[in-house]
C-alpha positions in Angstrom: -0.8 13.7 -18.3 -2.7 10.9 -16.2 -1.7 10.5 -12.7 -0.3 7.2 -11.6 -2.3 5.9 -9.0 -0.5 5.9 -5.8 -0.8 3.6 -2.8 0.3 3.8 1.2 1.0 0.3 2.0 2.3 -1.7 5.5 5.8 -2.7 5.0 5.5 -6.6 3.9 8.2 -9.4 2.8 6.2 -9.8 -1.0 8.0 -6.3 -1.7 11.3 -7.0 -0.6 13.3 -6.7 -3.7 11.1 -3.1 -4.7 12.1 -2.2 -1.5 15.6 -2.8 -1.6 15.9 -1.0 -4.8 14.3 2.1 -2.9 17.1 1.6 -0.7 19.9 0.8 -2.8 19.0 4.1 -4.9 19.3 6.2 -1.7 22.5 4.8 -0.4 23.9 5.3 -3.8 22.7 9.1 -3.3 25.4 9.9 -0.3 22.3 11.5 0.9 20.6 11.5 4.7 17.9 9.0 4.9 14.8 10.6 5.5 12.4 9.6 7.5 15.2 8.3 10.2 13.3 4.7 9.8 14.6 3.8 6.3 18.2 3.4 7.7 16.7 0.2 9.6 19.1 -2.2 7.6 17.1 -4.4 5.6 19.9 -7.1 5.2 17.7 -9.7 7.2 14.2 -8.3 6.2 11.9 -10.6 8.0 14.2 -8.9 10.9 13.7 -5.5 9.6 10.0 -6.0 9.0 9.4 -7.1 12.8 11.1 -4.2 13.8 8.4 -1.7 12.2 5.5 -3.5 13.4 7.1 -3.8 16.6 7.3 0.3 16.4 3.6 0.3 15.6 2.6 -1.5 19.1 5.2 0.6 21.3 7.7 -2.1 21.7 11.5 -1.9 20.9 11.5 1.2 20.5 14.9 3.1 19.3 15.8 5.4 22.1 13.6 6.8 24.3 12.2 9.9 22.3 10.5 7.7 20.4 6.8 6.5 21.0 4.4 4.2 19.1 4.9 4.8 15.1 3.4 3.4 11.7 5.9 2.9 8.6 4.3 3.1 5.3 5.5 2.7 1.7 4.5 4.6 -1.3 3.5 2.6 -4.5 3.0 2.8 -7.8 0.6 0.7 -10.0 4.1 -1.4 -11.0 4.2 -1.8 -7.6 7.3 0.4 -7.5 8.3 2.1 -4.3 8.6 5.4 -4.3 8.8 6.4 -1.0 8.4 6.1 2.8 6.4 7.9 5.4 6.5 7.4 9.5 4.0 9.0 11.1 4.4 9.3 15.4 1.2 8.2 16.8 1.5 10.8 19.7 4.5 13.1 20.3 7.9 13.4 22.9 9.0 16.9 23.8 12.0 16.4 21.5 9.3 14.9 18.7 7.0 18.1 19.2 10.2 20.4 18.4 11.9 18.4 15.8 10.4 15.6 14.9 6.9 16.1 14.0 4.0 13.6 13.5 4.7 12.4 9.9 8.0 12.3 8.2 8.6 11.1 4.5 11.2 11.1 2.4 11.2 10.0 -1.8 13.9 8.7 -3.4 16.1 10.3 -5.3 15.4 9.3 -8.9 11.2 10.4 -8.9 11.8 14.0 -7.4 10.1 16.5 -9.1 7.5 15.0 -9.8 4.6 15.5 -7.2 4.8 12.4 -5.2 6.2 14.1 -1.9 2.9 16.3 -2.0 1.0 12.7 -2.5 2.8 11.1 0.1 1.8 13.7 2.9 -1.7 13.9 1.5 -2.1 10.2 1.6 -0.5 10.6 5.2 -2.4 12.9 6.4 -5.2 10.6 6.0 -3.6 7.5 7.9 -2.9 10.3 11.2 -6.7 10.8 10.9 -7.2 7.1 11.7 -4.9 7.2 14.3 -6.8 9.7 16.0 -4.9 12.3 15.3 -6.7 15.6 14.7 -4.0 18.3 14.4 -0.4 17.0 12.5 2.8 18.5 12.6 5.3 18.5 9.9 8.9 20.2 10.2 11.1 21.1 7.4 14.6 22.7 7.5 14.4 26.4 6.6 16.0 25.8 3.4 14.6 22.5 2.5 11.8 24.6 -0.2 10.6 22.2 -1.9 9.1 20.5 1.6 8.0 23.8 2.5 5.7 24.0 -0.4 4.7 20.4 0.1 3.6 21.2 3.7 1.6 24.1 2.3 -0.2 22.0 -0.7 -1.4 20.3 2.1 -2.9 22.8 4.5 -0.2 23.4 6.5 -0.2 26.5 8.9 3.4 28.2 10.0 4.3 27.8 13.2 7.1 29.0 15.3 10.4 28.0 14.4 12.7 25.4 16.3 16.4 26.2 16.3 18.7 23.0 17.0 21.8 23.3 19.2 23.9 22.9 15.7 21.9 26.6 15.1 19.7 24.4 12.4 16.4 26.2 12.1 12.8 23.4 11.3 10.3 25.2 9.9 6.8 23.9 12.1 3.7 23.3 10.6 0.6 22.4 11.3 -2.2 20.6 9.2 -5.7 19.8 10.3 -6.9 16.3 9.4 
């Protein structure tokens, strides 16, 4: 089978309505929104857009564990979006034990299908032109599928972080 070709792309208003179906389909799920930034809500989404490339330059930040980040979305040639990556420039304390450089999350309906190991691939290669020479990328310890993913792409074990709710990430890290 042919590969689709896949895209990273800067969140703009020309995809609102593929982008709101990415979001409808996760709400729909009951599931946690992963990465944290696709809970922005996009019910004004000039608003929503501002916010992420506010993000990108350091400014209106969302708490202050967070520093300077890029949103992506992943497309297909139907200009489809599949999923969403947000990758920390640099990284907090908190970021370094939990958070990680790049997280990315597909929805529900195209699982299974290889686009999360596209999606950090892809990734990997926007962190390089950040500057970033080492990535980190946490999972939780049962989350297997991401734990393959993270391996596809290079990634190197770690030692674990346990979270005050006894949650164990799995830490990895990739060389770009």
């Amino acid at each position: 089978m042919k590969r689709k070709t896949l895209y990273l792309i800067k969140p703009t208003i020309e995809f609102k309505r593929e982008y709101l179906s990415f979001y409808q389909e996760w709400k729909e799920s009951g599931e946690v929104m992963v990465p944290w930034v696709i809970r922005e809500d996009p019910s004004n989404f000039q608003t929503m857009i501002n916010q992420l490339q506010d993000y990108k330059k350091g400014e209106n930040l969302p708490g202050n564990w967070m520093l300077e980040n890029s949103t992506y979305w992943l497309i297909d040639h139907t200009k489809k979006v599949i999923g969403v990556v947000n990758i920390r420039h640099r990284l907090t304390e908190r970021l370094l034990n939990t958070g990680g450089h790049v997280g990315y999350g597909i929805r529900p309906s195209e699982r299974l299908k290889g686009y999360a190991t596209e999606i950090l691939s892809l990734s990997l290669e926007k962190a390089r032109e950040l500057g970033i020479e080492k990535a980190l990328v946490v999972c939780d310890q049962g989350n297997i599928g991401s734990e393959k993913t993270i391996i596809k792409n290079g990634g190197i074990p770690d030692k674990d972080y346990i979270e005050e709710n006894g949650n164990v990430l799995k830490r990895y890290w990739i060389e770009v």
